[in-house]
VEXFI-661231 format. One record per residue (C-alpha): residue number from 0; residue in three letters; x, y, z. Coordinates in Angstrom, 2 decimals, always signed. Example, Ala and Ser with C-alpha at 12.3 -4.5 7.8 and 13.67 -1.06 7.14 Angstrom:
{0 "ALA" {+12.30 -4.50 +7.80}},
{1 "SER" {+13.67 -1.06 +7.14}},
***
This chain:
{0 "UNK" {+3.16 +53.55 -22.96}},
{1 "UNK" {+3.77 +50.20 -21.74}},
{2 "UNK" {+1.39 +48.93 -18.98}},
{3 "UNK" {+2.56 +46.00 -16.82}},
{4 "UNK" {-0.01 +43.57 -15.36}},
{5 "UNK" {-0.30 +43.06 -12.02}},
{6 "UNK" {+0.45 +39.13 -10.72}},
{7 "UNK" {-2.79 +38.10 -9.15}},
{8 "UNK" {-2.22 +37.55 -5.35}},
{9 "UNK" {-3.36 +34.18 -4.13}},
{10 "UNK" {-4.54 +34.25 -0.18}},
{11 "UNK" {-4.17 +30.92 +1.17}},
{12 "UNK" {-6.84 +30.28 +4.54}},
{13 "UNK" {-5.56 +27.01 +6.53}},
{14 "UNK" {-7.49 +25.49 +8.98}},
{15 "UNK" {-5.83 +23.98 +12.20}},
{16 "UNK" {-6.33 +20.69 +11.02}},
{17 "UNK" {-3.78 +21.26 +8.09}},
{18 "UNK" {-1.30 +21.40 +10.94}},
{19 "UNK" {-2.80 +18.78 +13.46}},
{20 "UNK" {-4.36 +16.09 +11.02}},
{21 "UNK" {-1.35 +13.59 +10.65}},
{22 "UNK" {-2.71 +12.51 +7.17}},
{23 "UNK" {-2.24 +16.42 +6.30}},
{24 "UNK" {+0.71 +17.18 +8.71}},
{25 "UNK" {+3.24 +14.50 +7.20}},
{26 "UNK" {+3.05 +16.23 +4.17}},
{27 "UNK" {+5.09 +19.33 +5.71}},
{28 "UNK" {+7.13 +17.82 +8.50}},
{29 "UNK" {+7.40 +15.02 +11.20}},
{30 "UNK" {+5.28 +16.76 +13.64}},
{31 "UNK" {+2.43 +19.82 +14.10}},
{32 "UNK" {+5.45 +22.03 +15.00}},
{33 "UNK" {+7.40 +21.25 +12.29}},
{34 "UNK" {+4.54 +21.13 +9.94}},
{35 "UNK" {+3.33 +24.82 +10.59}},
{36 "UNK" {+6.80 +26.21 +10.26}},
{37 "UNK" {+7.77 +24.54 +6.96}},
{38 "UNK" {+4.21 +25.07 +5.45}},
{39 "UNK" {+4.52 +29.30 +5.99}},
{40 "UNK" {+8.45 +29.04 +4.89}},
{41 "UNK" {+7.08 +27.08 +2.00}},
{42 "UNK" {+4.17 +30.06 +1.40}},
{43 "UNK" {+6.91 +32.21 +1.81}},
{44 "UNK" {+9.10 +31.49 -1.24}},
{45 "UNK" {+5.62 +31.67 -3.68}},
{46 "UNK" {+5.45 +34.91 -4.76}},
{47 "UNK" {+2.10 +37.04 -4.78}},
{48 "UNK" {+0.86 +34.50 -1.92}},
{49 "UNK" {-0.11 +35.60 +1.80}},
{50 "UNK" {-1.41 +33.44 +4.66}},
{51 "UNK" {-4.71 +34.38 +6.27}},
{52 "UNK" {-6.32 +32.93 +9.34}},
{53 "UNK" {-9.07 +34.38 +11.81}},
{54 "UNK" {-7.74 +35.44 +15.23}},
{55 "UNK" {-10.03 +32.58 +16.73}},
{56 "UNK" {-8.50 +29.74 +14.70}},
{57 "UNK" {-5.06 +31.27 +15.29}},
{58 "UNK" {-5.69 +31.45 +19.02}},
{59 "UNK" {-6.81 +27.43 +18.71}},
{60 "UNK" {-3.87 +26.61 +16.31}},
{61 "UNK" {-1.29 +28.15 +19.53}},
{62 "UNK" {-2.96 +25.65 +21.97}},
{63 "UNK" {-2.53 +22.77 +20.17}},
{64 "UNK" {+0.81 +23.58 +18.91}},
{65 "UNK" {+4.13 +23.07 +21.65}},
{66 "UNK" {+6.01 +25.93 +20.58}},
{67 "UNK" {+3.97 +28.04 +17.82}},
{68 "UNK" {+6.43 +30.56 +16.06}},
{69 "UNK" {+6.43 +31.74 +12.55}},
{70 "UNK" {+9.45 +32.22 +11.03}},
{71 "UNK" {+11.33 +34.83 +10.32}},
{72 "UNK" {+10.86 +34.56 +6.71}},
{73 "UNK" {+7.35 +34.26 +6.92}},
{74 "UNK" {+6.30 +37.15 +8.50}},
{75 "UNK" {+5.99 +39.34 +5.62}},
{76 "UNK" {+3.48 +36.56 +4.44}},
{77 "UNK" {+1.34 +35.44 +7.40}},
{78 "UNK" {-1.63 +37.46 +8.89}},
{79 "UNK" {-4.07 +36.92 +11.75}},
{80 "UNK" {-7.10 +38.80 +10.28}},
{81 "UNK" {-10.91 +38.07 +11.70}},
{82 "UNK" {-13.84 +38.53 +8.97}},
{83 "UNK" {-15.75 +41.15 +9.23}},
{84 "UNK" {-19.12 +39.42 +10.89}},
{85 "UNK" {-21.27 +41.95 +10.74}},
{86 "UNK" {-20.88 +42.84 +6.92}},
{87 "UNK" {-20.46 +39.34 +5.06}},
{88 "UNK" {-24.38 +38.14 +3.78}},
{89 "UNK" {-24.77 +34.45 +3.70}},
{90 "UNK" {-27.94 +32.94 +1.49}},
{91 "UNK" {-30.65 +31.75 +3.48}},
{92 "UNK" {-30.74 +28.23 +2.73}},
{93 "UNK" {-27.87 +27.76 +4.69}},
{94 "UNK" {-29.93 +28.55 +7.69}},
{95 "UNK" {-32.49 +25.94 +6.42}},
{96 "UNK" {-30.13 +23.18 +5.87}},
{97 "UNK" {-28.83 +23.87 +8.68}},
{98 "UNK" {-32.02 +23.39 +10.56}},
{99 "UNK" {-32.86 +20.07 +8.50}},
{100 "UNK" {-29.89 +18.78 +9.80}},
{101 "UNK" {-29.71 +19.68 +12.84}},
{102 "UNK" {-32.87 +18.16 +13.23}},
{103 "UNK" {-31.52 +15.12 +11.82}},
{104 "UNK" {-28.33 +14.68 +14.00}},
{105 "UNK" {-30.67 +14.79 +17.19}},
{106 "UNK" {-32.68 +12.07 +15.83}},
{107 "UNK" {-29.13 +9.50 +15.27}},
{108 "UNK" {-28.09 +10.52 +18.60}},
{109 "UNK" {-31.12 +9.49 +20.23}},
{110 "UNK" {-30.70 +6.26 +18.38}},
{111 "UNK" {-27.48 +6.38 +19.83}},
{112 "UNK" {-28.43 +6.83 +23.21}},
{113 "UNK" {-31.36 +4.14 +22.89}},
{114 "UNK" {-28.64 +1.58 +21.99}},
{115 "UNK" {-26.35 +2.62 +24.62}},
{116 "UNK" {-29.67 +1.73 +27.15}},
{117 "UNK" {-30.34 -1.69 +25.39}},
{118 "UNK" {-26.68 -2.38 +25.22}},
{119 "UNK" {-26.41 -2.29 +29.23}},
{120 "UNK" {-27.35 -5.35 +30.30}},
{121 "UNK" {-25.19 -7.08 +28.43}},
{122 "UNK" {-21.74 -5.25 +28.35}},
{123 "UNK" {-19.60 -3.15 +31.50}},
{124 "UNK" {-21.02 +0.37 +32.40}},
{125 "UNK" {-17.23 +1.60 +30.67}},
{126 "UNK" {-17.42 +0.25 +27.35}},
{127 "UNK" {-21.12 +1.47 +27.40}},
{128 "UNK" {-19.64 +4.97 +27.83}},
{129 "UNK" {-16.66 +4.85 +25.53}},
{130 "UNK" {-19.07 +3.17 +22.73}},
{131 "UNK" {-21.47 +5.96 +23.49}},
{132 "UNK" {-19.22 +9.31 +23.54}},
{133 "UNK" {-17.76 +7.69 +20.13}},
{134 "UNK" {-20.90 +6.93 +18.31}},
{135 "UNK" {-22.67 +10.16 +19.76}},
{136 "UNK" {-20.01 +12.23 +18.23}},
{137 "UNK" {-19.82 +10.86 +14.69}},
{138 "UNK" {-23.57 +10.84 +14.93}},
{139 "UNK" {-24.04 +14.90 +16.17}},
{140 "UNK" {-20.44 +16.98 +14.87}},
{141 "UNK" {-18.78 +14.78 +11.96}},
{142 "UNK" {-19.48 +16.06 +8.59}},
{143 "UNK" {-20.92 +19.71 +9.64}},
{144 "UNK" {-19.08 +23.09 +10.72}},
{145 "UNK" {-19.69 +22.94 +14.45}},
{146 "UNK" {-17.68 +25.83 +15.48}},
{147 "UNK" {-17.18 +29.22 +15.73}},
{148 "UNK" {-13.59 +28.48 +14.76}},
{149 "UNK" {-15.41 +26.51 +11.29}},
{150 "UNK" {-17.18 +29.95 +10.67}},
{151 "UNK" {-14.50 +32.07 +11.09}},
{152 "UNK" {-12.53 +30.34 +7.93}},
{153 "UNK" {-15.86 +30.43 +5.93}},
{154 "UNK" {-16.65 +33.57 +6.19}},
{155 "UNK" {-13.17 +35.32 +6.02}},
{156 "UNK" {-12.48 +32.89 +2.80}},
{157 "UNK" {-15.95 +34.95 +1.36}},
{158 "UNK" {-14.44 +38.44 +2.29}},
{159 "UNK" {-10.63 +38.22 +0.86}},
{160 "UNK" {-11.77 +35.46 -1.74}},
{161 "UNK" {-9.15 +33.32 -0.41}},
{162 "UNK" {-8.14 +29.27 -0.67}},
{163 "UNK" {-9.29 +27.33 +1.69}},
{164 "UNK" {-7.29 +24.57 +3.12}},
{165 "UNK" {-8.49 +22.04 +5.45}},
{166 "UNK" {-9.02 +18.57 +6.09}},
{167 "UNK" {-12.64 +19.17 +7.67}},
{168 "UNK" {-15.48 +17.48 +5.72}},
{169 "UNK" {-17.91 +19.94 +6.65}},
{170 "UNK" {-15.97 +23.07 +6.69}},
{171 "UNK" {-15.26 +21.76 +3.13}},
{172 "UNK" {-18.96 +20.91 +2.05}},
{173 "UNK" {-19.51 +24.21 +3.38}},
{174 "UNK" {-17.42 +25.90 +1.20}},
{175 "UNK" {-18.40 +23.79 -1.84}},
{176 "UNK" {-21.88 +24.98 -1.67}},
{177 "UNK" {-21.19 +28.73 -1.12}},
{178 "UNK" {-18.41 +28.50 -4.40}},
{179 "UNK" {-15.51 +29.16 -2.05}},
{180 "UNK" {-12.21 +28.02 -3.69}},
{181 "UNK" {-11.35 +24.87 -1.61}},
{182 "UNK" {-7.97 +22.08 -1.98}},
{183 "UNK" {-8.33 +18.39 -1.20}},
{184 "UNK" {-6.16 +17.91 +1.96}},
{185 "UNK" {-4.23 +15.37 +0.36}},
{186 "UNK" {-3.62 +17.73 -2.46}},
{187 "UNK" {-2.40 +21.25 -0.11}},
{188 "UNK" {+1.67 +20.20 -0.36}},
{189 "UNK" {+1.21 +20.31 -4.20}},
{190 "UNK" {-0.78 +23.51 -4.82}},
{191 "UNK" {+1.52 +25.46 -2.63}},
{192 "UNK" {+4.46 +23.79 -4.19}},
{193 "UNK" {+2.87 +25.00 -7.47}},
{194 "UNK" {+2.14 +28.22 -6.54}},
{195 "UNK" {+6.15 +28.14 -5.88}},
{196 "UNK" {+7.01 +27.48 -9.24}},
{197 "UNK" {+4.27 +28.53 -11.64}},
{198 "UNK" {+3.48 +32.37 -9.88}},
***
């Protein structure tokens, strides 16, 4: 009796900002449009591979597209699939780093703010504002999942054990620290590609 092995599938979990991110983008066409459509043609021709991505991120990804449509080709591929929320356990100290820093992005946006209030006497109420909204956002959302979108790819990347793709620094330091396969952004072309050739 011969048995035959079964290829292992690879689930692939992009983010919006594979599509939107021009660093990321460029590497699958000239624009987000173009880009989403030649990255699921692309998952298409790699056998064993399927495209997952929470309805929520899906829903985000057809706003910021033009014209959102997935090819023909691709639909045997691509799936809109939410995690299952109320099953998945996450370890605790997420909720306690989360707190800590939290805690600590309050305190730099205060600091912010302060230097916003020093800063206008000396500069037009405009650039005061501009400075501030800039400063307050690197300060409070860069580097940490701020969204219910974020969550969505974490957790549904736990359930099906999938890739993650992003260029998101915290949805990426996320996944680093609960083991979650994860690509570079500037390595995504070249992992599908390979998953192309090598199935």
């Amino acid at each position: 009796m011969v048995f035959e092995l079964e290829k292992e599938r690879e689930i692939l979990i992009p983010d919006t900002s594979v599509f939107t991110n021009p660093d990321v983008y460029r590497e699958f066409g000239k624009d987000p449009n173009e880009a989403f459509v030649n990255f699921l043609e692309l998952a298409a021709r790699a056998p064993q591979v399927k495209v997952y991505m929470p309805s929520s991120v899906y829903e985000e990804l057809k706003k910021m597209l033009k014209t959102p449509r997935i090819p023909p080709k691709a639909r045997a591929v691509f799936r809109v699939k939410s995690p299952k929320k109320y099953e998945i356990q996450i370890p605790a100290f997420l909720l306690y780093e989360l707190i800590d820093d939290i805690r600590q992005r309050i305190n730099k946006g205060l600091r912010v703010a302060e230097e916003a209030v020093r800063a206008s006497t000396q500069k037009k109420p405009d650039e005061i504002i501009n400075a501030l909204r800039r400063k307050y956002r690197e300060a409070l959302r860069e580097g940490i999942v701020d969204s219910k979108e974020d969550i969505e790819l974490i957790l549904l990347a736990l359930e099906l054990d999938g890739l993650l793709l992003s260029a998101d620094r915290g949805i990426l330091a996320l996944a680093d620290k609960l083991g979650i396969r994860w690509v570079p952004p500037e390595e995504i072309r070249d992992t599908l590609e390979g998953l192309i050739y090598n199935p």
